[in-house]
Backbone bond lengths (Angstrom), bond angles and torsions (degrees), N, CA, C in turn:
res aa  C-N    CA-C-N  psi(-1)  N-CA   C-N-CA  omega(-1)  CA-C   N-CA-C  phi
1 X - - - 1.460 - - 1.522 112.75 -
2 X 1.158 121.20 -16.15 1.597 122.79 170.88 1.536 121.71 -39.32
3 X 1.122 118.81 -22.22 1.549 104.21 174.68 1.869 96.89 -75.54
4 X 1.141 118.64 -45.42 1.543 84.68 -167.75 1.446 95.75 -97.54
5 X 1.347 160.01 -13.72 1.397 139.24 163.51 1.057 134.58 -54.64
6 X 1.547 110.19 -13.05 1.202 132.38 177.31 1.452 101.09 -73.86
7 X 1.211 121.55 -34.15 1.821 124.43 -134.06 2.227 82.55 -76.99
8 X 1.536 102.65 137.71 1.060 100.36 -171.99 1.473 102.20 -102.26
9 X 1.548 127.58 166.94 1.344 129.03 161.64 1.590 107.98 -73.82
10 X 1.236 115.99 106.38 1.655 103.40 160.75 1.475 121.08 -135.28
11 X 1.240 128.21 -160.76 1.231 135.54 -169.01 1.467 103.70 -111.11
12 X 1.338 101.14 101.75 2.017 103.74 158.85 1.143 131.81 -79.54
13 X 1.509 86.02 133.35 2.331 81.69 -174.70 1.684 83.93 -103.17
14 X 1.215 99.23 -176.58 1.459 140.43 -170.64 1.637 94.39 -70.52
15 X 1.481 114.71 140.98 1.178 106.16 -158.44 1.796 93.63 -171.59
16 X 1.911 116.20 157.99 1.077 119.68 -167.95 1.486 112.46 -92.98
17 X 1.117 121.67 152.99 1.504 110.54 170.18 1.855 108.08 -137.80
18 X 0.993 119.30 135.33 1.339 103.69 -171.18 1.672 86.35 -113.81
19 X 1.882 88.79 159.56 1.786 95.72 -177.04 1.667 88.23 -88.88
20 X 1.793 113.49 132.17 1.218 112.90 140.62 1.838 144.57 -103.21
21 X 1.225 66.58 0.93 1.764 89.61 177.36 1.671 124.91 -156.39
22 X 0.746 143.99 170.07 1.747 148.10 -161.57 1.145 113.25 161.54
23 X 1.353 103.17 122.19 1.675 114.13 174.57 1.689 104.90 -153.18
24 X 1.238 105.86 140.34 1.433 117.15 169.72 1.068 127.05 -82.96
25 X 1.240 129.45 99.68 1.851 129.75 -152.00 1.697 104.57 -117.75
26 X 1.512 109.16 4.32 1.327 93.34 158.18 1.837 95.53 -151.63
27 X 1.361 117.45 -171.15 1.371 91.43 175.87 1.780 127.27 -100.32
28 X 1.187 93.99 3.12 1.648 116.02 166.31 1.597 108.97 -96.35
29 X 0.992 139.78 32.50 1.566 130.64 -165.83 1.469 97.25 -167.57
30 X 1.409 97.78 159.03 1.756 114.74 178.98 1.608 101.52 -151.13
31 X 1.322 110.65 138.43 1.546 113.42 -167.57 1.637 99.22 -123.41
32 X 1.383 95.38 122.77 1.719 102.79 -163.96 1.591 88.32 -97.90
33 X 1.830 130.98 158.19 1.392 130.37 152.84 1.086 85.95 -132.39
34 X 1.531 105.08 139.39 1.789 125.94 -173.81 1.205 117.23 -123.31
35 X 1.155 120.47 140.42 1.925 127.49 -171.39 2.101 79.88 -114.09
36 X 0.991 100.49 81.45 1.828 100.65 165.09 1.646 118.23 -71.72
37 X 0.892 125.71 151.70 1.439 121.79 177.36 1.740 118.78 -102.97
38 X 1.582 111.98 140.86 1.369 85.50 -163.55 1.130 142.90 60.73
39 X 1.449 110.76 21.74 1.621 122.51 177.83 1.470 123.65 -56.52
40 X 1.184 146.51 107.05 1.486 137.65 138.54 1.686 120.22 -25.48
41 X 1.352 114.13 152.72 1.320 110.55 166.69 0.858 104.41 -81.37
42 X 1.607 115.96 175.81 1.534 121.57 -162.23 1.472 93.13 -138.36
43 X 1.640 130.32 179.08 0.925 152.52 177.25 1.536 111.51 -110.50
44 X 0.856 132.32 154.24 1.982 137.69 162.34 1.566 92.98 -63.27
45 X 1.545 116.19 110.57 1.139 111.01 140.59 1.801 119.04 110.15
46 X 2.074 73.67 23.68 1.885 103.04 -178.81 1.308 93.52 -100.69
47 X 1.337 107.11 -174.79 1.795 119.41 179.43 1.823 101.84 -156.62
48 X 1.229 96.19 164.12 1.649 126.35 172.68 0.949 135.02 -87.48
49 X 1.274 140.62 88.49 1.537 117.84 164.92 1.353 119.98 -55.37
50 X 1.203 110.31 132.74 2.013 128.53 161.95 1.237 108.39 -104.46
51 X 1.217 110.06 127.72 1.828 121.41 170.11 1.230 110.44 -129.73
52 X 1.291 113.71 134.30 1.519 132.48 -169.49 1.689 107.35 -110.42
53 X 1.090 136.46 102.26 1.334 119.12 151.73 1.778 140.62 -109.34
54 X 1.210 94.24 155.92 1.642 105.48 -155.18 1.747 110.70 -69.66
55 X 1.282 127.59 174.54 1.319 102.05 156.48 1.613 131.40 -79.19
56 X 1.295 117.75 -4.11 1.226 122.49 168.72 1.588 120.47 -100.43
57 X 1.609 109.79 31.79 1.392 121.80 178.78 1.546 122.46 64.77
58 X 1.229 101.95 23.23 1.800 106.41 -169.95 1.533 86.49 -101.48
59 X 1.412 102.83 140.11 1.558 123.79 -163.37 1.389 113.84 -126.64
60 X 1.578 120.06 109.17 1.479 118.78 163.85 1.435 123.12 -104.31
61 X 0.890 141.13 134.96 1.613 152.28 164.20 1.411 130.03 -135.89
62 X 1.655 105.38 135.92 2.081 108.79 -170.86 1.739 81.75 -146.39
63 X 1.203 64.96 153.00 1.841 84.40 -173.32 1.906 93.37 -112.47
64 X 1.656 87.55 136.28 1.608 106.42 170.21 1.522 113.41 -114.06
65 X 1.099 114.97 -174.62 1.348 132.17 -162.47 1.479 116.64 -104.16
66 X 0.697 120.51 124.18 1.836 120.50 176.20 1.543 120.93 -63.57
67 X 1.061 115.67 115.67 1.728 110.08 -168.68 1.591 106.82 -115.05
68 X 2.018 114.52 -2.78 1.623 126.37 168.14 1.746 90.74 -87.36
69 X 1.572 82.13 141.46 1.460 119.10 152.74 1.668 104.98 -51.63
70 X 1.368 108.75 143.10 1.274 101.02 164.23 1.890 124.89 -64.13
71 X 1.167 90.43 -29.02 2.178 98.13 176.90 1.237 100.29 -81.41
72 X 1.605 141.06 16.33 1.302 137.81 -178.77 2.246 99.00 -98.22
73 X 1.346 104.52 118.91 1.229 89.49 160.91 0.798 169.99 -58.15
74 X 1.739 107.55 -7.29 1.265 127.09 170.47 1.686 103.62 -126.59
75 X 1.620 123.56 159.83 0.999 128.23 179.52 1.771 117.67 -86.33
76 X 1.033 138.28 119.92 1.661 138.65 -156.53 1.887 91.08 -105.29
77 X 0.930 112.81 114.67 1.277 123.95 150.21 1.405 118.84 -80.54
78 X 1.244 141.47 160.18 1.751 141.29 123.93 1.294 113.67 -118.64
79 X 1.258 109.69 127.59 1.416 111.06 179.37 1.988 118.68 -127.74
80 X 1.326 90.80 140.64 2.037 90.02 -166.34 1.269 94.47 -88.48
81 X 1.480 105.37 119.88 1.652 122.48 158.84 1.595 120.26 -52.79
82 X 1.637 107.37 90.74 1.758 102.13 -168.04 1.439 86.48 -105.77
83 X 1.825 82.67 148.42 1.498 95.47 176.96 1.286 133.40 -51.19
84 X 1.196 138.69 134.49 1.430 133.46 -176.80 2.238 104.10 60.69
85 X 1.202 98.09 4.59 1.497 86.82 156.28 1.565 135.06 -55.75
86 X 1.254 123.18 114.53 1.557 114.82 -163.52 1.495 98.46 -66.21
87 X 1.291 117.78 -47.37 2.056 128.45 -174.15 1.673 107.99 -49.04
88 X 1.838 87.93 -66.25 1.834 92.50 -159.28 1.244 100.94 -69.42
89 X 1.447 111.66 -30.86 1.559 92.13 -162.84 1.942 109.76 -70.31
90 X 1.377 95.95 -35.18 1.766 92.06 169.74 1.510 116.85 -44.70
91 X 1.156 106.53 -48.27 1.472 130.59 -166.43 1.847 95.28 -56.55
92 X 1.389 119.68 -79.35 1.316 137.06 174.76 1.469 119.00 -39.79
93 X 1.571 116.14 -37.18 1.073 108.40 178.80 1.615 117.31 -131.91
94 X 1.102 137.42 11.89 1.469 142.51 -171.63 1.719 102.45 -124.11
95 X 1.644 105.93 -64.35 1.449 112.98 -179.81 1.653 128.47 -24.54
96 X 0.895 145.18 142.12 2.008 135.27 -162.71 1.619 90.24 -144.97
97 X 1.111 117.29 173.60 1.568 123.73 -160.36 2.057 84.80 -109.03
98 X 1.315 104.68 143.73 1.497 109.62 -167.07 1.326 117.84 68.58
99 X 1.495 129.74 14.19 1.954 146.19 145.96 1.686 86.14 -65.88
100 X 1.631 90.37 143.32 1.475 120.54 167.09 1.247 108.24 -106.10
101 X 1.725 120.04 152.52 1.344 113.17 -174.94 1.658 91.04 -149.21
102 X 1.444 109.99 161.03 1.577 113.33 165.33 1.313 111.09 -104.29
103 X 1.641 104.35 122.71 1.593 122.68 177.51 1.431 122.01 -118.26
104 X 0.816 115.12 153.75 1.733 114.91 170.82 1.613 116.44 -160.71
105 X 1.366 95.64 125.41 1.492 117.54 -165.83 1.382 110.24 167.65
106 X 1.466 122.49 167.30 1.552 118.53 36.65 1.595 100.65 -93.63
107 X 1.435 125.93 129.68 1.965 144.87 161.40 0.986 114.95 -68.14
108 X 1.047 141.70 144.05 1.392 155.17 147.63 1.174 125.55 102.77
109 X 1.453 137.06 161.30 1.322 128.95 -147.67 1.664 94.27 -158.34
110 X 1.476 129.37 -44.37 1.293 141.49 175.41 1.276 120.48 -52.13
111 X 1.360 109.57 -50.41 1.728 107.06 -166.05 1.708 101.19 -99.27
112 X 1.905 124.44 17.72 1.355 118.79 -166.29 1.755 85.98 -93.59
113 X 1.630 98.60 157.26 1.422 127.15 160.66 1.430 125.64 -104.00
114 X 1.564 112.16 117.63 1.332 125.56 -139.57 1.954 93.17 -97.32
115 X 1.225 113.83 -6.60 1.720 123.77 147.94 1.915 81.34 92.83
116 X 0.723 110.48 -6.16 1.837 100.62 171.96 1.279 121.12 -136.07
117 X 1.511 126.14 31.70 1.582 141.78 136.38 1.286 108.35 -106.56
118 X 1.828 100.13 128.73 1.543 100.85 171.45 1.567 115.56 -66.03
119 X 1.266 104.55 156.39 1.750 123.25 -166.85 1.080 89.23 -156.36
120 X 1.677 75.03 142.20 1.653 102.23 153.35 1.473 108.85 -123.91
121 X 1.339 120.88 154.16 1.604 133.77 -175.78 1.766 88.20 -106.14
122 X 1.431 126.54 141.99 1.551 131.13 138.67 1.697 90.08 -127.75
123 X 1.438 98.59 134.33 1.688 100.84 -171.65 1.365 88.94 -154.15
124 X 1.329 115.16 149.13 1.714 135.83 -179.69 1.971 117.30 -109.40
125 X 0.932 105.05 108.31 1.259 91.79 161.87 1.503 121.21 76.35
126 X 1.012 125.82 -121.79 1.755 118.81 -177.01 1.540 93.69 -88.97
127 X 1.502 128.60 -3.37 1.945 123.22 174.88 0.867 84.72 -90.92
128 X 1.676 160.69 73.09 1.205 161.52 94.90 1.747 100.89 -64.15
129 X 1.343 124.11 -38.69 1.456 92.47 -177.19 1.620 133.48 -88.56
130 X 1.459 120.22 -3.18 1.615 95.77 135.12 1.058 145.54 -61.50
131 X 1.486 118.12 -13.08 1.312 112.97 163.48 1.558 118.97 -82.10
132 X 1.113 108.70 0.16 1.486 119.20 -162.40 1.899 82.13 -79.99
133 X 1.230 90.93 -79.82 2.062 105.94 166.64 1.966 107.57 -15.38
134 X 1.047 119.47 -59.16 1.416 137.27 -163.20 1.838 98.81 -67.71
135 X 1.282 102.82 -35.23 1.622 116.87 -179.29 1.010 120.17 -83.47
136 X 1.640 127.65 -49.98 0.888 109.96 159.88 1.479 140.36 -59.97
137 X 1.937 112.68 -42.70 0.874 104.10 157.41 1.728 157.68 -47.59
138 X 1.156 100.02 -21.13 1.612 134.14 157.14 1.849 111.94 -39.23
139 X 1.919 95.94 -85.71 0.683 110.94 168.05 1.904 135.39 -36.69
140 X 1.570 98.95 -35.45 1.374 95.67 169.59 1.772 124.03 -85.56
141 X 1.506 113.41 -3.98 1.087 119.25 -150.21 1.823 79.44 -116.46
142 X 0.927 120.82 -18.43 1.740 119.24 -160.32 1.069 112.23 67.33
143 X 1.082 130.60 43.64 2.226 128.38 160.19 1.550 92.00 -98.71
144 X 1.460 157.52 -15.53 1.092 112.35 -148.60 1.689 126.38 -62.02
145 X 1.486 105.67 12.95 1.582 103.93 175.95 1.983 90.78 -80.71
146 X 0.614 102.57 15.77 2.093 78.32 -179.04 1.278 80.33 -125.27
147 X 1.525 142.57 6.76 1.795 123.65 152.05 1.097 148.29 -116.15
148 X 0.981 139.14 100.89 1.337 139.89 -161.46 2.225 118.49 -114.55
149 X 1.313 83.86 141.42 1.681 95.05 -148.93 1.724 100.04 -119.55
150 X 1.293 107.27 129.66 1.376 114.52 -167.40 1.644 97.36 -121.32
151 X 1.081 145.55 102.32 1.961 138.59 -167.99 1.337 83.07 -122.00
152 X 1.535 100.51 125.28 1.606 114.62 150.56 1.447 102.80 -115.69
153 X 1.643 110.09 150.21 1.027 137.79 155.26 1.416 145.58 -139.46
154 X 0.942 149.41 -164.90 1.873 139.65 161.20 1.521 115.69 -59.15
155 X 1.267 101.69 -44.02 1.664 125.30 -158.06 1.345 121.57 -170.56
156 X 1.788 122.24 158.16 1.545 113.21 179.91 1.593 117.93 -72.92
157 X 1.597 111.45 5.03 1.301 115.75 -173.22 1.928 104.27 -101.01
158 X 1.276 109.80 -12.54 1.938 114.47 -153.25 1.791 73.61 -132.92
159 X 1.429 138.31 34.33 1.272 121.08 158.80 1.522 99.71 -132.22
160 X 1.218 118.28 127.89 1.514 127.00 -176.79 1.438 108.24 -76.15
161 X 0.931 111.33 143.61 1.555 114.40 172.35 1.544 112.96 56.50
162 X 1.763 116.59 23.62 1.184 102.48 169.36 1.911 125.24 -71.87
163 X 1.082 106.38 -20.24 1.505 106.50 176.74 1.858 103.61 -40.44
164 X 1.158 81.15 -85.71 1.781 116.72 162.38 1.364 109.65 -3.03
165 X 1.032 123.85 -76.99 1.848 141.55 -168.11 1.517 74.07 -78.61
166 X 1.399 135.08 -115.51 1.667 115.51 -154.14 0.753 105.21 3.46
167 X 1.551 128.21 -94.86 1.512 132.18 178.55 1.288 127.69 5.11
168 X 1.434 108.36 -62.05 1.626 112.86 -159.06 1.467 89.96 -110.99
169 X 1.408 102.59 44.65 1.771 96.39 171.57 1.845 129.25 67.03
170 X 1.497 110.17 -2.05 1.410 108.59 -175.52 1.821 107.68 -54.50
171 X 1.271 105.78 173.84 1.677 110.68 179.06 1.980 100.56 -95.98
172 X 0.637 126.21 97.41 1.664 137.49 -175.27 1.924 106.26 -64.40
173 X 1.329 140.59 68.42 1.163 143.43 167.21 1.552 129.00 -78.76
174 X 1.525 113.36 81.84 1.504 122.50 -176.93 1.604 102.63 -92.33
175 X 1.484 81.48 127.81 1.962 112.14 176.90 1.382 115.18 -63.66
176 X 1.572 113.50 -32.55 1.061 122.39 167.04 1.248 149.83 -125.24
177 X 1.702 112.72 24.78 1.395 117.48 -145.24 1.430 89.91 -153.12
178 X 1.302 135.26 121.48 1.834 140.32 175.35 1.328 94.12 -80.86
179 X 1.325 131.03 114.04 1.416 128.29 176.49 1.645 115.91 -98.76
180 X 1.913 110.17 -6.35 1.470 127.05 162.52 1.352 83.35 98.29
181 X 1.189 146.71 -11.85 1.795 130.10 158.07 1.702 115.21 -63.96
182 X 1.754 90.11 -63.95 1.472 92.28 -176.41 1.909 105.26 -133.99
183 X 1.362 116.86 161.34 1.586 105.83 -153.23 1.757 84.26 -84.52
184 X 1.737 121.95 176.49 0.849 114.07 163.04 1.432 140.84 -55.56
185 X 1.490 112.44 156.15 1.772 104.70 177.97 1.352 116.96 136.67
186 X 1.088 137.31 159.85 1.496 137.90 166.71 1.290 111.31 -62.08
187 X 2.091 109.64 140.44 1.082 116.23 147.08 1.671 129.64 2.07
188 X 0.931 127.01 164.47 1.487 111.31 -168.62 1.871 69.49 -173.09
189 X 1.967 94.25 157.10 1.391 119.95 -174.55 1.779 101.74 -70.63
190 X 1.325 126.24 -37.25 1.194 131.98 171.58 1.648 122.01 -35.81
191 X 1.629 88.10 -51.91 1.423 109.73 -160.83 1.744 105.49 -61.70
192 X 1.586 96.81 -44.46 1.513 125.75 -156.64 0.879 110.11 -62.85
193 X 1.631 120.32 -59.11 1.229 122.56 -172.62 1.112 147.23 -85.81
194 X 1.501 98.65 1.29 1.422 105.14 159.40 1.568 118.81 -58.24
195 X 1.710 114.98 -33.82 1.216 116.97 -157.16 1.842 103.09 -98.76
196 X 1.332 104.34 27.01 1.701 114.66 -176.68 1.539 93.84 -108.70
197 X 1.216 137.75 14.97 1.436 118.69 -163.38 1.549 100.76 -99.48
198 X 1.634 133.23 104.14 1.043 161.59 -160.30 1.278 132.70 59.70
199 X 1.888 101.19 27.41 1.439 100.11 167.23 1.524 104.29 -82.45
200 X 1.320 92.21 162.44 1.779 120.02 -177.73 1.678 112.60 -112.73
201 X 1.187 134.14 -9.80 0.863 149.42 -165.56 1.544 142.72 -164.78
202 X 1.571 126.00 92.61 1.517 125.81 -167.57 1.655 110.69 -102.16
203 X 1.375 103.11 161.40 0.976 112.84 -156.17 1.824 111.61 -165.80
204 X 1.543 83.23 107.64 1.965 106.96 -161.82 1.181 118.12 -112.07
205 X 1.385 125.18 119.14 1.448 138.96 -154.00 1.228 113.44 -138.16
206 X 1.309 117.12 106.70 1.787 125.92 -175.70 1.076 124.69 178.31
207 X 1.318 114.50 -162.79 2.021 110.25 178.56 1.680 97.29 -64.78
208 X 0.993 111.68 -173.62 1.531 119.53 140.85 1.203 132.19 -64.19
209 X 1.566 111.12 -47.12 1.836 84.86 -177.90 2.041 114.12 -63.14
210 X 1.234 94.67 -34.78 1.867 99.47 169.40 1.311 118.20 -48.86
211 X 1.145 105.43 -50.17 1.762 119.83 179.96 1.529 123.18 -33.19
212 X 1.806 79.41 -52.88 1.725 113.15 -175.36 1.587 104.53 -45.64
213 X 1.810 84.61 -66.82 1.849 107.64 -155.51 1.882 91.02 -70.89
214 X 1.266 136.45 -13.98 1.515 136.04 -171.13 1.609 89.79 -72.62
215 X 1.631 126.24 -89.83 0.947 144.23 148.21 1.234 116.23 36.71
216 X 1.878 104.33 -80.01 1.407 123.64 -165.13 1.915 92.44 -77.72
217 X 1.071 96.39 -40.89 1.578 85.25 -173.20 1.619 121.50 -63.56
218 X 1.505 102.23 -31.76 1.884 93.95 168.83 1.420 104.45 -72.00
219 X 1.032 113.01 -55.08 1.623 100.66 174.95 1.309 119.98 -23.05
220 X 1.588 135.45 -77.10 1.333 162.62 110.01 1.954 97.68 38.34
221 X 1.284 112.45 -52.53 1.324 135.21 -177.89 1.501 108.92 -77.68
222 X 0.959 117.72 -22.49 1.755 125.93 -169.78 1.491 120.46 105.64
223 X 1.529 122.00 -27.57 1.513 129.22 152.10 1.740 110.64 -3.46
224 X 1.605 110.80 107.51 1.222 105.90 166.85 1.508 123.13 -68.13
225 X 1.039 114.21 161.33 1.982 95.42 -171.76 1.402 115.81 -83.56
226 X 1.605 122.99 -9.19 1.428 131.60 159.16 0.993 125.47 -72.44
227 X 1.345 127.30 -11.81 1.368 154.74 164.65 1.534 106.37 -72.89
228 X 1.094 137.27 -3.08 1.662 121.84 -142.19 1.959 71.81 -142.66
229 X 1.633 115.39 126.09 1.516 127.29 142.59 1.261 116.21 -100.69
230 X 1.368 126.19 109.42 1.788 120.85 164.14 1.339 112.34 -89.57
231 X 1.667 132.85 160.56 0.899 140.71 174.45 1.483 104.58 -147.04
232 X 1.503 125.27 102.44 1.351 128.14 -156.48 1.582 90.14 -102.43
233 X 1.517 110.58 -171.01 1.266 111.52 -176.98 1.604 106.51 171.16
234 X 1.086 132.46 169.73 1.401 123.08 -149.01 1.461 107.73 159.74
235 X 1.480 125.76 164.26 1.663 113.47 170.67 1.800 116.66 -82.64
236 X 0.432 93.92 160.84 1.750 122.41 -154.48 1.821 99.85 -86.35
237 X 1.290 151.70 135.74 1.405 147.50 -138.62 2.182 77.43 -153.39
């Protein structure tokens, strides 16, 4: 367990990240790999600030989610190209592989997985990639029996990292797409709770309206509500 017990609380300053890789893996999303400088380790289930500035000093910044393992050398962002987003859309459509950017992180301490309480992830959409983080890390450490991963999306084309999660066993729930396992539609209390039987800890990642309906549904399941971390997310006003 030393890679993440080790991981210390500290203070991040402002710091470089160069793009080494970018690819668009769905058509709403852009997947950044970063050579950061001076990196801290990170935890499953921290995020980044990105700050963009203009030439007349006008400054935007949104913090994303970490979807690298901490033993991964570079840091993997994904970020959803929202309309009229000042960040993603730079990000999605201006950004070039070897662009420098100002970052600072790894944030957060609340919504991380400490790899030895069972969890479960239900996450929507581009909040699939902390769990993505939580999986891999698992996987390298040998816990993935204490994780279990629930990804909804529209379809296998508008869900990020669905290859991926198949793979490592996640439960695959498309809203709109009969994939001949299960018919279309959201998660359902049936589905869920089978896969709650001795977790200690959930953990819900999506827009808000998902967040909402995630939420109510562990609840719904028996999920105490101190038990339950959300991390909503949405475009930025």
């Amino acid at each position: 367990m030393g890679a993440i017990d080790d991981v210390q609380a500290v203070e991040t300053a402002w710091t470089t990240g160069r793009v080494i890789e970018k690819t668009l893996p769905t058509p709403d999303t852009v997947r950044l790999r970063m050579h950061v400088e001076d990196r801290p380790r990170h935890r499953p289930g921290q995020h980044y600030l990105i700050r963009l500035r203009a030439p007349d000093d006008y400054v935007a910044q949104r913090s994303y989610s970490v979807a690298s393992d901490d033993d991964d050398p570079l840091v993997e962002l994904l970020v959803e190209r929202l309309p009229d987003g000042e960040v993603s859309e730079f990000l999605a459509d201006v950004v070039e592989v070897g662009d420098e950017l100002e970052m600072r992180g790894p944030i957060g301490r609340w919504f991380t997985w400490d790899v030895t309480t069972p969890a479960l992830c239900l996450v929507g959409g581009t909040g699939v990639v902390p769990a993505v983080s939580m999986l891999r890390t698992a996987r390298r450490l040998g816990r993935t029996d204490l994780l279990r991963v629930v990804a909804v999306g529209r379809d296998p084309t508008m869900l990020p990292y669905a290859d991926e999660l198949g793979r490592a066993g996640a439960t695959l729930a498309y809203t709109r797409h009969d994939d001949g396992t299960r018919p279309a539609g959201a998660p359902t209390v049936a589905e869920v709770a089978p896969l709650l039987a001795g977790v200690e800890r959930a953990y819900v990642c999506g827009s808000s309206r998902f967040a909402s309906y995630a939420e109510a549904l562990l609840l719904d399941c028996g999920v105490p509500a101190g038990a339950i971390r959300v991390e909503r997310f949405g475009p930025t006003g």
